[in-house]
C-alpha positions in Angstrom: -13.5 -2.3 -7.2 -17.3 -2.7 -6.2 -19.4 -5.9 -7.0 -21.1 -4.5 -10.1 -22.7 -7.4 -12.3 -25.6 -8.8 -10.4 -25.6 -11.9 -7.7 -28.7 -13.6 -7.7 -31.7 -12.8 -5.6 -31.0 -15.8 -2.7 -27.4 -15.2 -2.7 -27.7 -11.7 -2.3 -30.2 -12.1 0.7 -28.1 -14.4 2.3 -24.9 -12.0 1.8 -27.2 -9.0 3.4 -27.8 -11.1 6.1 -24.5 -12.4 6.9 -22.8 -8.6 6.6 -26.2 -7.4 8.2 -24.7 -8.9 11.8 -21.4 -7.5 10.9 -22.8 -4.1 10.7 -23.2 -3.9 7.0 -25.0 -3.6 4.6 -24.8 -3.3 0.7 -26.7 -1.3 -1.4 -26.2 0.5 -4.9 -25.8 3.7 -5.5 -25.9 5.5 -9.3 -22.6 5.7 -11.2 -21.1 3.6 -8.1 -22.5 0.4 -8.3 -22.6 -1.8 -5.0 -21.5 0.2 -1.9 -20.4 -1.5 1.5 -22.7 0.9 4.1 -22.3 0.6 8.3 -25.9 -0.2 9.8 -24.6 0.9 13.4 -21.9 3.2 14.5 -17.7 2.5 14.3 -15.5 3.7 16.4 -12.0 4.5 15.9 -9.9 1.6 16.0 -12.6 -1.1 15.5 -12.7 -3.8 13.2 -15.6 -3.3 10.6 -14.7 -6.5 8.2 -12.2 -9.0 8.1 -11.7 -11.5 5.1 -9.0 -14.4 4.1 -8.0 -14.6 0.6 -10.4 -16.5 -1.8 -6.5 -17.1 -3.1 -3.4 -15.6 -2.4 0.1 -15.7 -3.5 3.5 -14.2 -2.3 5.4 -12.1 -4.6 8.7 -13.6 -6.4 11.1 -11.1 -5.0 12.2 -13.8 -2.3 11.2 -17.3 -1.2 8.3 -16.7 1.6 5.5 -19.2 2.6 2.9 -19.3 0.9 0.4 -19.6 3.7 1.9 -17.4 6.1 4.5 -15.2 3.9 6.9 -15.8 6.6 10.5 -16.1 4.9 12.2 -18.0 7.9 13.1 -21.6 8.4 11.7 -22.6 4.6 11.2 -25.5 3.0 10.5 -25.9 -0.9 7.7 -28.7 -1.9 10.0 -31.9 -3.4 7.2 -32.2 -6.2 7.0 -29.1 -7.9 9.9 -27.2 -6.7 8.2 -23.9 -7.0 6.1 -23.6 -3.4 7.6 -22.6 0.0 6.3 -23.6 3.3 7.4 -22.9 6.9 6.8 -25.7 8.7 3.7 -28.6 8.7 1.4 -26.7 10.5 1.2 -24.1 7.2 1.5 -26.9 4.4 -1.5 -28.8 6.2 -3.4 -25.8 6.0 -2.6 -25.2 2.8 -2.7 -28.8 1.1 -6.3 -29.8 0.0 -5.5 -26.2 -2.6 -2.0 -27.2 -3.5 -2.1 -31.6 -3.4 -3.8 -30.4 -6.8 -1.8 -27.1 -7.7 1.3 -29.4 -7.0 0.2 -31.9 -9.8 -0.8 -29.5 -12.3 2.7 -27.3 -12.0 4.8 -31.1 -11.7 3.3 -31.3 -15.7 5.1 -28.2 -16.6 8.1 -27.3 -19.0 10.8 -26.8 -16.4 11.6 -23.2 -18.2 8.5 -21.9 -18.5 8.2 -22.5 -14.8 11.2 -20.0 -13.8 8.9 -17.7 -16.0 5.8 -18.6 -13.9 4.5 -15.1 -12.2 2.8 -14.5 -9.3 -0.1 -13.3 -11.4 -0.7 -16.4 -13.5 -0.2 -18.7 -10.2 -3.0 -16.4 -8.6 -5.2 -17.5 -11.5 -4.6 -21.0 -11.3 -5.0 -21.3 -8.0 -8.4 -19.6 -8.4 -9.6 -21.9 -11.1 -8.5 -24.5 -8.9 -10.3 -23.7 -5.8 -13.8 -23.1 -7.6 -13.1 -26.5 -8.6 -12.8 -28.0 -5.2 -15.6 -26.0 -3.5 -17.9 -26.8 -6.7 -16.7 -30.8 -5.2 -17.1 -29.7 -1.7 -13.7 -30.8 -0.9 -13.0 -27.3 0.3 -16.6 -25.6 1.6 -17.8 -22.9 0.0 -19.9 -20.1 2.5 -22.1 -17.1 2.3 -18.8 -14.8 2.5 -16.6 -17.4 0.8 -17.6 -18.4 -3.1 -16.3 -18.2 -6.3 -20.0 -15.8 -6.6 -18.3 -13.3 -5.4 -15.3 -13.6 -7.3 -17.4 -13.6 -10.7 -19.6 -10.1 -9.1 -16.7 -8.5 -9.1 -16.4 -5.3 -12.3 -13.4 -6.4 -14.8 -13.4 -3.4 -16.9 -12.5 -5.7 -20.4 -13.8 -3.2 -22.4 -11.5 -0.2 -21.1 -8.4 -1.8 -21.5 -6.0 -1.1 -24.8 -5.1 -3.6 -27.1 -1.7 -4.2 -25.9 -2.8 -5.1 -22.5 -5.4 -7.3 -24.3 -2.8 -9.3 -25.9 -0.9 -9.7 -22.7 -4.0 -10.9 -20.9 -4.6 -13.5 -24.2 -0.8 -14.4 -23.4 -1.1 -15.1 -19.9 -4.5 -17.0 -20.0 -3.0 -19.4 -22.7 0.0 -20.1 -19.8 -2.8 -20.6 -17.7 -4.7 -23.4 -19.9 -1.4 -24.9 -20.5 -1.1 -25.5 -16.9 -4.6 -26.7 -16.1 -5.1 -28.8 -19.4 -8.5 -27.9 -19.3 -9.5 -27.2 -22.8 -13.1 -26.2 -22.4 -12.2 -23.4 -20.7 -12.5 -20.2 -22.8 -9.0 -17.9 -23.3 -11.4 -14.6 -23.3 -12.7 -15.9 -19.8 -9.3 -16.3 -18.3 -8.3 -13.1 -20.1 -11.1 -11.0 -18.2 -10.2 -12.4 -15.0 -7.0 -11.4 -15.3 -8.5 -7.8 -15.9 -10.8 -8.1 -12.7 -7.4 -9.2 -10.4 -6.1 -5.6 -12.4 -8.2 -3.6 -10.1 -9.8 -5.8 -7.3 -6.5 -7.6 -6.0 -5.0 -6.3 -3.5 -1.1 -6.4 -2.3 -0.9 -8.2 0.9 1.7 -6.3 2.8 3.5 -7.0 7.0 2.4 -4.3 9.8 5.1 -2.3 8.4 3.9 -1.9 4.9 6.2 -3.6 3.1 4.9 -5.9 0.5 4.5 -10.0 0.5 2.5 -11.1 -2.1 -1.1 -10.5 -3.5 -4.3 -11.8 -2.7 -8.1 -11.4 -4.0 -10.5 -10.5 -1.4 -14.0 -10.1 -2.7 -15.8 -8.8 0.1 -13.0 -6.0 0.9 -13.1 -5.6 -2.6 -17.0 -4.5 -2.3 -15.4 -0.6 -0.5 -15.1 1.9 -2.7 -12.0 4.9 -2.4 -12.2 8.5 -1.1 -9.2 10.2 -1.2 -10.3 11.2 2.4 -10.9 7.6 3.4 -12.6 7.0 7.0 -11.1 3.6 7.3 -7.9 2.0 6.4 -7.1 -1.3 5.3 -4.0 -3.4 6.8 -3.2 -6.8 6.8 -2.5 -9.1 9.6 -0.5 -12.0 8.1 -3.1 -12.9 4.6 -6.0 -11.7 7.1 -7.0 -8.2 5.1 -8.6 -6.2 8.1 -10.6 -3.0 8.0 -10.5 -0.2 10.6 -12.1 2.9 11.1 -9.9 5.6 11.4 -12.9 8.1 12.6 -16.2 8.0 14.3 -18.5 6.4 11.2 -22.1 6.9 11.8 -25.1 4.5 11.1 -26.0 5.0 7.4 -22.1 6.0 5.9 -20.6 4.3 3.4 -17.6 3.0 4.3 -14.5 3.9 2.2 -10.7 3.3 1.9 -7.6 4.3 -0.4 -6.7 2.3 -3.5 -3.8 4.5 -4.1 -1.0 6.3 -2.6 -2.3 9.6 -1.3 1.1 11.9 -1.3 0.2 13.5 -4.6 -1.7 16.8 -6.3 -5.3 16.2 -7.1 -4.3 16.1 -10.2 -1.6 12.9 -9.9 -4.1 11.4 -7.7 -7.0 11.3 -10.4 -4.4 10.0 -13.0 -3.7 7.0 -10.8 -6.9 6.1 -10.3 -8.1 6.6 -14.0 -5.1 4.6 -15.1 -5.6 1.5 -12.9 -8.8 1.5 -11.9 -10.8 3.8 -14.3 -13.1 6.0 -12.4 -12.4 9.5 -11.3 -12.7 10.3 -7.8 -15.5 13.0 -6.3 -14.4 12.8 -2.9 -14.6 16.3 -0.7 -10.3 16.6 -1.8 -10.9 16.1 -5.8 -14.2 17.8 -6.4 -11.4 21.7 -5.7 -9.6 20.3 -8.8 -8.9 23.6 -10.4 -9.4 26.0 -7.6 -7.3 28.1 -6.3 -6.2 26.2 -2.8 -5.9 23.1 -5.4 -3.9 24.9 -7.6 -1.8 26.4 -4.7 -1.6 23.4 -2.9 -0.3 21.6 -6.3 2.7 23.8 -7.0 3.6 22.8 -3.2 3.5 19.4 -3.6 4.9 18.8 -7.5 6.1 22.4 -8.6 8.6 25.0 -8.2 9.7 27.1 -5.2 10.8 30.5 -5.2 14.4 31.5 -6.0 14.7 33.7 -3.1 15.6 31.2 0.0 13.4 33.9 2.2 10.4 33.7 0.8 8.3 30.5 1.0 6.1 31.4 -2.0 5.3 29.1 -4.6 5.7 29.6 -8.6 2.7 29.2 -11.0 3.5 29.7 -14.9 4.2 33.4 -15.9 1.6 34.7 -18.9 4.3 35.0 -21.0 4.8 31.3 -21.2 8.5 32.0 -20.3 8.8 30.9 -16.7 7.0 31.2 -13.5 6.1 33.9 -11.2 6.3 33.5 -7.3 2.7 34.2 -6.0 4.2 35.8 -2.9 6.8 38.3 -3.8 6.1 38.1 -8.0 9.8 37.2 -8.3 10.2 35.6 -12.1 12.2 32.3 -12.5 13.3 31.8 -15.7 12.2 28.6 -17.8 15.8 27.4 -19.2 17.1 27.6 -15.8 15.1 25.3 -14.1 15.1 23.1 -17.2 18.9 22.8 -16.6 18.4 21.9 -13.0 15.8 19.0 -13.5 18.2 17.5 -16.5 20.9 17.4 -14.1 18.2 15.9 -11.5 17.3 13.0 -13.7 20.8 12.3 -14.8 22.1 11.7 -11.6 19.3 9.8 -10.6 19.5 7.2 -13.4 23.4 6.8 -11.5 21.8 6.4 -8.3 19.4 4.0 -9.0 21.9 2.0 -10.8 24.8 2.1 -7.8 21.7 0.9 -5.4 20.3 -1.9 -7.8 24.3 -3.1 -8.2 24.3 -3.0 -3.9 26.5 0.0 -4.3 24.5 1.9 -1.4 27.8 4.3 0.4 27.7 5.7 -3.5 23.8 5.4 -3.9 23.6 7.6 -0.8 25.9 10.3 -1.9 24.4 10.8 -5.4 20.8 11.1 -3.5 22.5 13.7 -1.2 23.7 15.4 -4.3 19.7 15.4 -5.7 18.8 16.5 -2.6 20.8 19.3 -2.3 19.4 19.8 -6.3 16.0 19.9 -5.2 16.0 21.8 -2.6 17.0 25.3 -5.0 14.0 24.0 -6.9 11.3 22.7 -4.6 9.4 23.3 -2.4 10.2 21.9 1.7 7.0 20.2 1.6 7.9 18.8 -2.5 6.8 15.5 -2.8 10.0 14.7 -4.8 12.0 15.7 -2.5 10.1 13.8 0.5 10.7 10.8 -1.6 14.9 11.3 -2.0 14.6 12.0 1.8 12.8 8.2 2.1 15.2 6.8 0.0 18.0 8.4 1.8 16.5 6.6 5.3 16.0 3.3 3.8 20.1 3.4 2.2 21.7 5.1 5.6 19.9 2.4 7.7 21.4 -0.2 5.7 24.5 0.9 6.0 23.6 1.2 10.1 24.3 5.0 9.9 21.5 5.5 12.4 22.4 9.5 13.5 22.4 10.5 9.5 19.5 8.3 9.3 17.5 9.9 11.6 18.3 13.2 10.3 16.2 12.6 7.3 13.5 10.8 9.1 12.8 13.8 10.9 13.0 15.8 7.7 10.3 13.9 6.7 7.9 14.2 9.1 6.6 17.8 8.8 5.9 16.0 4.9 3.9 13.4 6.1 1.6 15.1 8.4 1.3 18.0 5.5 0.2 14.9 2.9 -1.2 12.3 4.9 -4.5 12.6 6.8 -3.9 12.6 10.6 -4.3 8.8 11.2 -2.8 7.2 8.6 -0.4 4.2 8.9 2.8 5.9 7.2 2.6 8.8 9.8 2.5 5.8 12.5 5.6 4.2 11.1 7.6 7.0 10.3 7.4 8.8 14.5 8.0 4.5 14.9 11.1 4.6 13.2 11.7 7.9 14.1 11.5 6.9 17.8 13.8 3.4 16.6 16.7 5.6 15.8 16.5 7.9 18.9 16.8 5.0 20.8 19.9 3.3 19.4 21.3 6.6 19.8 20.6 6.8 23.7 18.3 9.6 22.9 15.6 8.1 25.1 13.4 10.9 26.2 12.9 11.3 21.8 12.5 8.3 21.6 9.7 7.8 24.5 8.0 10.7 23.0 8.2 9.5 19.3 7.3 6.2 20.1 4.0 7.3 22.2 2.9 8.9 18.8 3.8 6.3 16.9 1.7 4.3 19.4 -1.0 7.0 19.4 -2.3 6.3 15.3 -1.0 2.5 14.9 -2.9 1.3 17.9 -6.2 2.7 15.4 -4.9 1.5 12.2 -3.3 -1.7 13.2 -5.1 -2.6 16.5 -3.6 -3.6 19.8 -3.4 -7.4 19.9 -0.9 -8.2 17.0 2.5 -9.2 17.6 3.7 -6.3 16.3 1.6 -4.0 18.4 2.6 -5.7 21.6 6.0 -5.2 20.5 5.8 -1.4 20.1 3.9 -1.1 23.8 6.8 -2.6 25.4 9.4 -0.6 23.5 7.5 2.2 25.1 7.2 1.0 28.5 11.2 0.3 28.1 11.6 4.2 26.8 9.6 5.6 29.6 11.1 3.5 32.3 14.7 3.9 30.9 14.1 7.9 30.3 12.3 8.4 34.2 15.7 6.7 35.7 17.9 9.2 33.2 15.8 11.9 34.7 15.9 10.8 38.9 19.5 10.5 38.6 20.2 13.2 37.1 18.2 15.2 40.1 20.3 13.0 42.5 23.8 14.3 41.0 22.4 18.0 41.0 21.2 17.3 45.2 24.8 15.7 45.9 26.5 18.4 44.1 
């Protein structure tokens, strides 16, 4: 995702000099490109960048805002029909962009609006606001240009034909809207391949996803599969934090991907989307034996005896697999029959839950669970997953003491595949600690909380709304669980 093509000499001294009081600095480094490096020492917790969205657009799944994402008190634009805003305060903020987005969509085939994705919107809105900058009705700045936009790596020439075509599709849409006809469709078409791997999804404090937006500077980091900073957004504000001490002189890195996974998956992911492979301190054991071991945890085969907690690796023989602990064979047919039945019934649950079936959804996944666990292992990634979607379907249907069954399930996963601050971790002991305290367990839920409490406050900071309301849920815990305790002593000295 780093700026790779070349910004021109003043532009570039000018962008040094405006990270340079930041902290920053860029500078290239072979077979990397561009690299964002600290020029003074982090500390957990702080803020190294912050950036708002060159554009920015919220996903289709539901109406939201589109300055703000929020999905309450809306109000669709009268002209076009197809943007949402909360209130006046976010359409004035928003206007100079879409007074002109809103004229250019008005033009449109009514149909081939319903069709209209976030994707293509992103790029019209993009064209659009070069457009205004380059008239100065919007300003352009060091660490807000369309520059930045155009440095940013594309990878055109990686991508298959089919893609290609899509991209040629898309761009034509994307003409069609603008009516610009000097504008070229293979331009359009490699732009779309740049938002492929430098966009980013903008998501709330709890990681659920709003829309998308294109971030050039954040886009500048580069990914270690042992990141030593995390991005999170705070409304479209993307905002990076170190999750460690960072030294003066260290590049600063992130995650583009989800980092529950075997060396191998992870490498797949980021070849597939983003085409690089990683050579971070976790990927460069690809192959060795803790890799391999620590593979056939996360995305293999336990051992058939329920006592032993060994893990299977492929017999010789090509026949089945071997336990590396106790060398007990499992045959290859019998575990074929038990991931059939797997997949079957969860093509039924995934249907029940997209039909708002959930009491059935959740029975089928107890059913895979129960599957799993004869074939995984208690730290399988697959079977952390049918424990998340478990939690998400039993707190729907407000069973909050089944629910936090399987949140606690999940947490001795998470701190196995997650690095020790990381968000997830945060939210799970948050939601964890939720649960225990619509269930009156407050002393579990004081404790769960303060954990919670003790990674978010790094990845998410302390001042957002979110934050603050996590900090008084503790204070409410504590206080609530100290006058559980001091009556409890009084009975026991009356008695």
């Amino acid at each position: 995702m780093a700026l790779q093509k070349k910004i021109c000499a003043s532009s570039m001294e000018e962008l040094q000099k405006a990270l340079s009081d930041k902290g920053l600095t860029v500078s290239p480094v072979p077979k990397k490109g561009r690299c964002l490096f600290t020029t003074r020492d982090f500390s957990p917790g702080e803020v190294i960048i912050w950036e708002e969205p060159y554009v920015s657009v919220p996903n289709k799944s539901s109406a939201k805002c589109e300055w703000c994402f929020t999905s309450t008190n809306l109000k669709r634009c009268s002209a076009c029909h197809v943007v949402y805003y909360c209130g006046n305060t976010c359409q004035k903020s928003d206007w100079k962009l879409h007074r002109v987005e809103c004229k250019a969509l008005s033009k449109v085939d009514k149909e081939r609006i319903k069709s209209l994705t976030p994707s293509v919107r992103l790029m019209v809105k993009l064209y659009l606001r070069r457009k205004l900058q380059d008239e100065k009705v919007i300003p352009a700045t060091v660490l807000d240009n369309f520059n930045l936009v155009e440095s940013l790596v594309s990878h055109i020439a990686d991508i298959d034909e089919k893609q290609l075509v899509l991209y040629a599709q898309m761009a034509n849409l994307v003409n069609l809207i603008l009516q610009r006809p000097e504008m070229s469709i293979k331009e359009i078409a490699e732009k779309f391949s740049k938002f492929s791997c430098n966009a980013h999804t903008i998501c709330d404090a709890e990681l659920k996803p709003l829309g998308t937006g294109l971030y050039p500077l954040v886009s500048i980091i580069n990914h270690s599969c042992l990141p030593n900073s995390v991005l999170i957004f705070e409304g479209r504000m993307a905002v990076v934090r170190a999750v460690q001490h960072i030294p003066k002189g260290t590049e600063v890195l992130i995650s583009y991907i989800e980092m529950a996974g075997s060396t191998a998956t992870r490498q797949k992911a980021l070849r597939g989307q983003y085409f690089f492979s990683c050579t971070c301190i976790r990927c460069i054991k690809l192959g060795q034996n803790d890799d391999i071991q620590e593979s056939a945890v996360l995305e293999g085969y336990r051992c058939k005896d329920k006592r032993c907690s060994g893990f299977l690796l492929r017999d010789s023989g090509n026949k089945g697999f071997r336990c590396q602990l106790c060398g007990l064979f499992r045959d290859r047919e019998e575990i074929k029959i038990v991931v059939n039945e797997m997949e079957s019934m969860s093509e039924k649950a995934s249907f029940s839950l997209s039909n708002g079936h959930n009491k059935d959804a959740s029975v089928m996944y107890k059913m895979i669970e129960k599957l799993q666990q004869k074939l995984y292992h208690q730290f399988s990634v697959n079977l952390m997953r049918t424990r998340e979607n478990l939690l998400k379907i039993l707190m729907e249907l407000q069973d909050w003491k089944e629910a936090l069954k399987y949140c606690r399930l999940s947490i001795p996963v998470y701190k196995r595949v997650y690095p020790e601050c990381h968000p997830l971790l945060g939210l799970q002991y948050y939601t964890c600690g939720k649960l225990e305290w619509w269930l009156g367990e407050t002393g579990e839920a004081y404790r769960s909380l303060a954990k919670a409490a003790e990674i978010l406050r790094i990845t998410h900071g302390t001042n957002t709304n979110f934050m603050k309301e996590l900090f008084v849920k503790i204070e409410e815990a504590r206080a609530e669980f100290s006058y559980r305790i001091s009556s409890t002593w009084k009975i026991e000295e009356d008695v």
